[in-house]
ZAZAMAR-8265 format. One record per residue (C-alpha): x, y, z; residue in one letter. Coordinates in pm, whole numbers, padded with zeros to 5 digits, always signed. Last residue first. Layout:
N
XYZA ...
END
This chain:
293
+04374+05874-11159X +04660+06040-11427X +04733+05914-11680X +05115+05799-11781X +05185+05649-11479X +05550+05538-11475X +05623+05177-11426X +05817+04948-11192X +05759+04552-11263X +05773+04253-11060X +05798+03951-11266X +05610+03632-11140X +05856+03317-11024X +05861+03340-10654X +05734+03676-10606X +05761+03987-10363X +05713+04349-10353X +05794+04585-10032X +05715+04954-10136X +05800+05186-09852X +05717+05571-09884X +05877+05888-09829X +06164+05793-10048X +06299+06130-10163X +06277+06083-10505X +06241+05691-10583X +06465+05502-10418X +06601+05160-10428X +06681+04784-10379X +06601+04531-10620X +06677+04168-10536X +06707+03857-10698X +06793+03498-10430X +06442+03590-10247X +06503+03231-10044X +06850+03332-09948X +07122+03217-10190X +07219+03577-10245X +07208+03828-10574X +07161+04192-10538X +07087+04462-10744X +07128+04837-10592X +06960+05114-10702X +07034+05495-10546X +06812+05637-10761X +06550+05477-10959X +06458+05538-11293X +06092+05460-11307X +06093+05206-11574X +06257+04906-11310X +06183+04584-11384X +06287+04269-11203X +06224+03940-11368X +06132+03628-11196X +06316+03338-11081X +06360+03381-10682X +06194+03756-10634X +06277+04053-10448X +06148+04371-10435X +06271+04647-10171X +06145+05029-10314X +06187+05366-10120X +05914+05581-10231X +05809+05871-10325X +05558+05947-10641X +05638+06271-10857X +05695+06084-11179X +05326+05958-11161X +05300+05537-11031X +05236+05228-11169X +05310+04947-10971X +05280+04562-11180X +05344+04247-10993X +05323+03939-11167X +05186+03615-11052X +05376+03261-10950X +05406+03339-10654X +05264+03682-10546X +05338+03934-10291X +05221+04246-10222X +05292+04495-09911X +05255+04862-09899X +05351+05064-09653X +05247+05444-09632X +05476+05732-09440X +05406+06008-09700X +05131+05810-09883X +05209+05595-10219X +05045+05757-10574X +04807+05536-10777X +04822+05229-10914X +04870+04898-10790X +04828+04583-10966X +04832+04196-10849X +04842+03928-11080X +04692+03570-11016X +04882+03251-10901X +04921+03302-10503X +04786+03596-10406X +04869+03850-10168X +04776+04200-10072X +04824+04406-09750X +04781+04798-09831X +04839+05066-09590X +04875+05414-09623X +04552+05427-09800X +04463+05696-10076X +04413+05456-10360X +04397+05553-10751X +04306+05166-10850X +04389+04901-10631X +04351+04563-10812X +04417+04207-10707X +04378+03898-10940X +04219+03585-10852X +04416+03227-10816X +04387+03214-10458X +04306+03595-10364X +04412+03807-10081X +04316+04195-09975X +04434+04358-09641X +04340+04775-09711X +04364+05024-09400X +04147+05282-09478X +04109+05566-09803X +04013+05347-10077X +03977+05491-10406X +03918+05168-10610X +03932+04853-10469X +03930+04502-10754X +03939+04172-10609X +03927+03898-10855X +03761+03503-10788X +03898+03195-10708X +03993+03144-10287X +03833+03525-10236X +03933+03754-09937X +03869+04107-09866X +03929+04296-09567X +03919+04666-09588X +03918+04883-09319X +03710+05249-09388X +03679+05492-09600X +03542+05272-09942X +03515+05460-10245X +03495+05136-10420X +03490+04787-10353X +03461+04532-10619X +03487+04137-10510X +03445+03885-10811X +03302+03545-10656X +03454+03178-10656X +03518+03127-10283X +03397+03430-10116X +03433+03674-09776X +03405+04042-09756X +03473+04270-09442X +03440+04628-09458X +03463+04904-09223X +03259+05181-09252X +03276+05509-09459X +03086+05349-09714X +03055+05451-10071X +03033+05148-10344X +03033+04789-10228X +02968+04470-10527X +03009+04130-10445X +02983+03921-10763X +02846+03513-10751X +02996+03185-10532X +03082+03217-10174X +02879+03544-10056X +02979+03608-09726X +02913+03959-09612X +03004+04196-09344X +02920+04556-09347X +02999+04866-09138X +02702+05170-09203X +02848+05520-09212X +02708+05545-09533X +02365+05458-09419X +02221+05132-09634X +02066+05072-09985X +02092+04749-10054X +02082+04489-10334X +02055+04116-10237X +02006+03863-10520X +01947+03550-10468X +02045+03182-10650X +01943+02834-10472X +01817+02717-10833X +02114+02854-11024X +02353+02643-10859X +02171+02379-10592X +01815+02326-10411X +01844+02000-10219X +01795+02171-09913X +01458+02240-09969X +01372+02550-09715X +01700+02751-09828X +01791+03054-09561X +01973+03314-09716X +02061+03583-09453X +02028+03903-09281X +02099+04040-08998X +02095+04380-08883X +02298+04568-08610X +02205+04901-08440X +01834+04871-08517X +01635+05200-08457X +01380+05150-08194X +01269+04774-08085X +01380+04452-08179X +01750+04584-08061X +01901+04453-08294X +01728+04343-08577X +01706+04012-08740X +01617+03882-09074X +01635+03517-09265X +01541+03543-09637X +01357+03294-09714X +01408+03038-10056X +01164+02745-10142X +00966+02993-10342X +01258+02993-10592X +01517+03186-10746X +01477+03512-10478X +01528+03849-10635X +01558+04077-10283X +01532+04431-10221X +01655+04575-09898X +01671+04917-09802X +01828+05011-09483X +01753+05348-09340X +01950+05630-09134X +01916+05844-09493X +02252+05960-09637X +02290+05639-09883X +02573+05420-09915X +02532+05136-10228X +02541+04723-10122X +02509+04516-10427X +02534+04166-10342X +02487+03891-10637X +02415+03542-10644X +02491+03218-10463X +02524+03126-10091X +02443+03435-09872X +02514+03552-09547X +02478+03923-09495X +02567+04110-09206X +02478+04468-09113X +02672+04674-08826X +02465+04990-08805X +02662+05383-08835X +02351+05678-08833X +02149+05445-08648X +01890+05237-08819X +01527+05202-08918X +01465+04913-09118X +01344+04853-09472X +01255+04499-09600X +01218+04373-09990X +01098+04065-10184X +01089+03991-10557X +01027+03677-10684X +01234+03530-10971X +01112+03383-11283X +00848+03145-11458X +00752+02898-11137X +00541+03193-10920X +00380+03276-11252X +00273+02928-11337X +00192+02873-10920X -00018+03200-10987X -00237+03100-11284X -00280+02748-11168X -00586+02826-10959X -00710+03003-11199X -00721+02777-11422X -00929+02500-11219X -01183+02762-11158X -01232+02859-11545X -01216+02446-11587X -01496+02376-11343X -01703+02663-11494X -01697+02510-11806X -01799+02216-11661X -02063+02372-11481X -02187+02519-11834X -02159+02206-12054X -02326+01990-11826X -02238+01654-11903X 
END
């Protein structure tokens, strides 16, 4: 044999393998930018793994994306093709469908206008949304939603996973499975929450004319609020406790064979606000904030 063609041969061979070895040890990176308008529609469809979306100033959408495997593509679309996109598209899109778990896993993180609206479905890994001015619209199964300083409608929805919106300013519908529901120091006037087993948790101070509905069956129901809040309260619940810390005027208990048989009626100063709380079983509880937001 030849020694030097056959080394040769091998220096070729390895070569070759050095960038399927590198393409197999860890995640690629891919990214996109697109023009936009000042306020674009953007979807994202995903199936596993993170989406960090983060408001920018600039009419530009920044994606980066850490793809499992070279049998992933990201799908994209803009509309129009031409100009500065109005809507954008964008999606997982696995070429070996038997790819599953940590295999199928990618990571979006964006940097988009803050006037952009977004829609994602992410059904298994953390959704993560931080200054938008948009409206929002988040779908998973087993995924951790976090929203924050959101302006916007807020629609959030997760069968196993916790939903957690802090400082939100728009409408506000949130519902969880067996997840627990957060809403830290909001300024909304409307907040929709329910969830079946986990706990739901409000605090801040309630708007001048703001409703706020939770409910909960087997799950507590903690409000914290500051001394100065106002707001008339109706909580009822079958077997759980009702807890009142604030002091409440004008309190009534009441006791029916209706479906809510326990009931807490009252006000707190001059009522400006309407608190509706409900549980089968979970205690609802009253509290004053002792820190403030």
């Amino acid at each position: 044999m030849n020694y030097h063609v056959d080394r040769k041969f091998w220096a070729a061979f390895l070569i070759l393998l050095v960038p399927a070895s590198a393409w197999c040890e860890g995640p690629l990176q891919r990214s996109n930018t697109f023009n936009t308008i000042p306020a674009p529609r953007i979807t994202v469809t995903n199936l596993t793994g993170t989406v960090e979306v983060r408001g920018w100033e600039k009419s530009v959408v920044h994606a980066v994306y850490m793809i499992a495997s070279p049998r992933i593509e990201i799908d994209t679309e803009e509309v129009p093709s031409q100009g500065d996109a109005e809507k954008i598209h964008l999606a997982t899109h696995l070429l070996d469908r038997n790819l599953q778990g940590p295999n199928a896993k990618v990571d979006y993180t964006l940097d988009v206008p803050v006037g952009s609206s977004m829609e994602i479905r992410n059904p298994q890994g953390l959704v993560r949304i931080d200054k938008l001015n948009g409206d929002v619209w988040v779908e998973s199964v087993g995924g951790n939603i976090i929203i924050s300083d959101a302006a916007g409608e807020i629609v959030a929805r997760s069968v196993g996973g916790q939903i957690q919106i802090v400082r939100p300013s728009g409408y506000v519908e949130a519902s969880s499975v067996n997840g627990n529901l957060e809403f830290l120091s909001p300024s909304s006037s409307r907040i929709h929450a329910r969830t079946t087993s986990g706990r739901i948790v409000y605090e801040g101070n309630p708007i001048a004319a703001g409703e706020y509905v939770m409910s909960s069956y087997n799950g507590d129901i903690d409000v914290f609020c500051p001394p100065s809040a106002s707001f008339e309260l109706n909580a009822r619940s079958v077997h759980g406790k009702l807890i009142d810390d604030m002091k409440l005027t004008h309190k009534r208990y009441h006791r029916s064979v209706s479906f809510y048989g326990n009931a807490l009626l009252g006000m707190h100063n001059q009522g400006a606000a309407t608190l509706e709380l409900t549980s089968y079983s979970g205690t609802i509880r009253i509290r004053p904030q002792t820190t403030q937001p």
